[in-house]
C-alpha positions as CSV (number, residue, x, y, z in Angstrom):
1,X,169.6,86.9,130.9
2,X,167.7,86.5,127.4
3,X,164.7,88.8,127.0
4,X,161.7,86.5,125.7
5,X,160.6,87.9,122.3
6,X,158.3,91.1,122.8
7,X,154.9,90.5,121.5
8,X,152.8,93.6,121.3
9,X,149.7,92.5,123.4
10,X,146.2,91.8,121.4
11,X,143.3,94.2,121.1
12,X,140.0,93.0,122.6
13,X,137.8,91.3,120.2
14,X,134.6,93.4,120.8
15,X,131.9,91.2,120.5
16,X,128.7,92.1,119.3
17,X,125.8,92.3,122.1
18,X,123.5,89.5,122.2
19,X,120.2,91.2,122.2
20,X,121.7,92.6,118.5
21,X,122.3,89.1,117.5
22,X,118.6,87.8,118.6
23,X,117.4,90.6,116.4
24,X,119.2,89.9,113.5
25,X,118.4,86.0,113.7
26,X,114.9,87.4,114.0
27,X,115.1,89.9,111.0
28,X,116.7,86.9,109.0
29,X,114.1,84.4,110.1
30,X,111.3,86.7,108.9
31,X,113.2,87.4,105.2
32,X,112.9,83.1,105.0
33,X,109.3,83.5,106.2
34,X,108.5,85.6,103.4
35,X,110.1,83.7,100.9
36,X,108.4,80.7,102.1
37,X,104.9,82.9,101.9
38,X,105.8,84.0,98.8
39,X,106.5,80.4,97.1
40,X,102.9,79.0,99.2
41,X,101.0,82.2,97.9
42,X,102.3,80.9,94.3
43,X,101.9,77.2,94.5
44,X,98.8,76.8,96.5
45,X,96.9,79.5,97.7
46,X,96.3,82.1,95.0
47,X,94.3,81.4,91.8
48,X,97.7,82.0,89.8
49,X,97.5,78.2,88.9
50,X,94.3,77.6,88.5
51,X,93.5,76.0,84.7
52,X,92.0,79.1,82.5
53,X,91.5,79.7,79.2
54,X,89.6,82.9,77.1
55,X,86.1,82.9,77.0
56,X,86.8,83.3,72.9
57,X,88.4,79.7,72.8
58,X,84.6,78.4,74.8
59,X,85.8,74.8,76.4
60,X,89.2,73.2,77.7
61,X,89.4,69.5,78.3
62,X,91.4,68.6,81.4
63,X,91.9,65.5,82.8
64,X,90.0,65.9,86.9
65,X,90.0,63.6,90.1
66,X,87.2,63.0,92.0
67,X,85.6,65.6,94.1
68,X,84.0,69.0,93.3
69,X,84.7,71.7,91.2
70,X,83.9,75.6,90.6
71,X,84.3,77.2,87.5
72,X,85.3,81.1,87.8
73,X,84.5,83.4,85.5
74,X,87.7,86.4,85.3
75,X,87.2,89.9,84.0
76,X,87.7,93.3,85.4
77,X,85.3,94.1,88.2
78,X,84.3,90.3,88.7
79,X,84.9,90.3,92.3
80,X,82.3,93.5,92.9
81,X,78.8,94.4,91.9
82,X,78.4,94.0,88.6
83,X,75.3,93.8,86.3
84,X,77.4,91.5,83.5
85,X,75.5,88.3,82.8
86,X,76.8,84.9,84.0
87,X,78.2,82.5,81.8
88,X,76.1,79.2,80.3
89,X,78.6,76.0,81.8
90,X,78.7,72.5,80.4
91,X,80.6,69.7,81.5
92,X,81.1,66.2,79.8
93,X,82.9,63.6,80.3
94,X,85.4,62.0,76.9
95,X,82.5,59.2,76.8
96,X,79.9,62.2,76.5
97,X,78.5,61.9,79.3
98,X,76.4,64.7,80.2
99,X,78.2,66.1,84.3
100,X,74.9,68.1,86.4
101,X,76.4,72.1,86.7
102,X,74.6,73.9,89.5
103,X,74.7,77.4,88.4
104,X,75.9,80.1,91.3
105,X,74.8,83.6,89.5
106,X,71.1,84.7,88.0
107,X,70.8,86.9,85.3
108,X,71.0,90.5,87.0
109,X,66.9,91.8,87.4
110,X,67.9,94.9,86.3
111,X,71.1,97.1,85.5
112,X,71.2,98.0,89.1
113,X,71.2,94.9,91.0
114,X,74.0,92.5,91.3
115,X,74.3,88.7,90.8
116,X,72.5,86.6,93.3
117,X,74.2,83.0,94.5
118,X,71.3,80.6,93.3
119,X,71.7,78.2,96.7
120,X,74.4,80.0,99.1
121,X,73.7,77.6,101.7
122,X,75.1,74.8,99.6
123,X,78.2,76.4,98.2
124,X,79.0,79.7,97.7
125,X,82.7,80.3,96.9
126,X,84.2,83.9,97.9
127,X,85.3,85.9,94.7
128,X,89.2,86.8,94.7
129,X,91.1,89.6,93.4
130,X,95.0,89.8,93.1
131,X,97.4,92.4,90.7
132,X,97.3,89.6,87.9
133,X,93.3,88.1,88.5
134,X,89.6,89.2,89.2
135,X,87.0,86.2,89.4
136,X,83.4,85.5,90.6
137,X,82.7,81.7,90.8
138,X,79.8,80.9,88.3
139,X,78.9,77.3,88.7
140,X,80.2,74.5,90.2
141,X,79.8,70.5,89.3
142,X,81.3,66.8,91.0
143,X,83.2,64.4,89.9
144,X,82.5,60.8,90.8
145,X,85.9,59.0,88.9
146,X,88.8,60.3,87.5
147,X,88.8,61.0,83.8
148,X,88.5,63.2,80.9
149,X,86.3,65.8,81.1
150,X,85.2,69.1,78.4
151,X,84.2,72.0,80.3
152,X,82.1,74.6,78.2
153,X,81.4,78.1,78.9
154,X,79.8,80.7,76.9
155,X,78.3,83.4,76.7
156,X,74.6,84.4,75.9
157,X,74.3,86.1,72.7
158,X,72.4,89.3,74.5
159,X,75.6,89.2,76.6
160,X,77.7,88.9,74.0
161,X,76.3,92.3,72.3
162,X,76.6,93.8,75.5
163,X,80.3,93.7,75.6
164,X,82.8,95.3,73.7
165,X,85.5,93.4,72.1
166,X,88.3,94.9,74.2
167,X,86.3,93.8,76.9
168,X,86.1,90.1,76.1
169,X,89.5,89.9,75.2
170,X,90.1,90.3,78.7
171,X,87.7,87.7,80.0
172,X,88.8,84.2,81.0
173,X,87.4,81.2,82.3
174,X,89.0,79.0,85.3
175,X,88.0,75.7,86.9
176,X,89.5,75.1,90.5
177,X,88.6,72.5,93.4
178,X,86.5,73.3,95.9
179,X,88.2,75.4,98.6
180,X,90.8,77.1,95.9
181,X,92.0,79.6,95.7
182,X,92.0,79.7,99.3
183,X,91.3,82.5,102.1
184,X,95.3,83.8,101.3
185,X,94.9,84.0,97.7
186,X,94.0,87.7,97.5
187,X,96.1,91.0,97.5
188,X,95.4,91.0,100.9
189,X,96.8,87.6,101.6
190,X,99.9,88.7,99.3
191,X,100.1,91.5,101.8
192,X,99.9,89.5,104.9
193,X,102.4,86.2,103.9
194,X,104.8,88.3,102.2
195,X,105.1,92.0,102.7
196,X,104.3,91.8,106.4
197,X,106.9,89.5,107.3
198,X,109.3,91.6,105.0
199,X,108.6,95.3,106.3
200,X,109.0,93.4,109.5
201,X,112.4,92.0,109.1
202,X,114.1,95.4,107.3
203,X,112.7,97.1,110.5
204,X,114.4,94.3,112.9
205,X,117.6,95.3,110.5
206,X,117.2,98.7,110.8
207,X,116.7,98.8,114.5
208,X,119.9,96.2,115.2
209,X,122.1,98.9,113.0
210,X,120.8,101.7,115.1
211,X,121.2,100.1,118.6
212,X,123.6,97.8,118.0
213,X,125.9,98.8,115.4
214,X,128.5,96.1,114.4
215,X,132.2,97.4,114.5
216,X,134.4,97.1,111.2
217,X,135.8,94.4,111.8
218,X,132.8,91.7,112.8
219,X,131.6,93.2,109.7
220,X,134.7,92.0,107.7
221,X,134.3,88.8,109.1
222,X,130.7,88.4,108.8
């Protein structure tokens, strides 16, 4: 009689639990969810985009569909109280035509009342404030065709001796459509579409290493 060939027998594959896999699908699907917050916050919802230039260089011609437009003013402090005087905006068109600007912000009664919207029923765009920008939105205008337009913003010259040069070297202008930046485009909408999601998925990580730890070697093949 031959003796078949001895074959030591084969360990059990321990397979992971499946409640530890759910929560690692869900701890990756919230990493993608943040980068995909992340790249919207970026690209569309924070004013990181918007066209800006100093208040020093005074106008930027853009070319502008059709629709309606607020011009921010951007300074430290811009989206609190503030007794700094609003900006004088002028838009016209590369023909030189003369575009209406309704003004949003009055000249501050005294040093300790802030700017007042001029018709908040109409339009009244909410400030924002992020790590990189501050803006209150000064005045806003409509565009009937598309085109070339020159917008213009200064400064009064009573506002102008008001401020320190440090001070106006960190002053911009920005023009945005109506609606933009939108409600996400602040620190806290930073905070909500990307570090939410991202605390949530290194906890989901951190609770599938604890409960479910993953043996040696489904790590070496993962």
């Amino acid at each position: 009689m031959i003796p078949g060939p001895l074959v030591a027998p084969r360990a059990a594959v321990a397979r992971e639990p499946r409640p530890g896999i759910v929560v690692r699908v869900l701890a990756v699907s919230c990493f993608v969810l943040a980068g995909v917050g992340a790249w919207g916050w970026l690209t569309a919802w924070s004013p990181v985009g918007l066209d800006r230039w100093e208040v020093f260089e005074t106008s930027s011609t853009m070319t502008l569909d059709p629709g309606t437009y607020v011009v921010y003013e951007e300074f430290d402090g811009a989206s609190g109280p503030t007794t700094r005087q609003p900006l004088t905006v002028l838009v016209r068109s590369i023909a030189g035509r003369e575009i209406d600007v309704t003004p949003l912000l009055e000249p501050p009664a005294d040093a300790g009342s802030p700017p007042a919207a001029d018709d908040p029923d109409a339009i009244d765009p909410d400030p924002y404030r992020t790590p990189w920008h501050e803006g209150r939105a000064s005045a806003w205008f409509r565009i009937d065709r598309t085109g070339t337009y020159t917008v213009t913003a200064f400064a009064s010259e009573s506002a102008t001796n008001a401020l320190d040069y440090n001070e106006l070297l960190r002053s911009f202008v920005a023009v945005a459509p109506l609606g933009e930046p939108g409600p996400l485009g602040t620190s806290l909408g930073l905070l909500l579409v990307v570090f939410v999601p991202l605390a949530a998925g290194f906890a989901l990580l951190a609770l599938a290493r604890m409960r479910w730890p993953r043996s040696r070697s489904a790590a070496r093949r993962a």
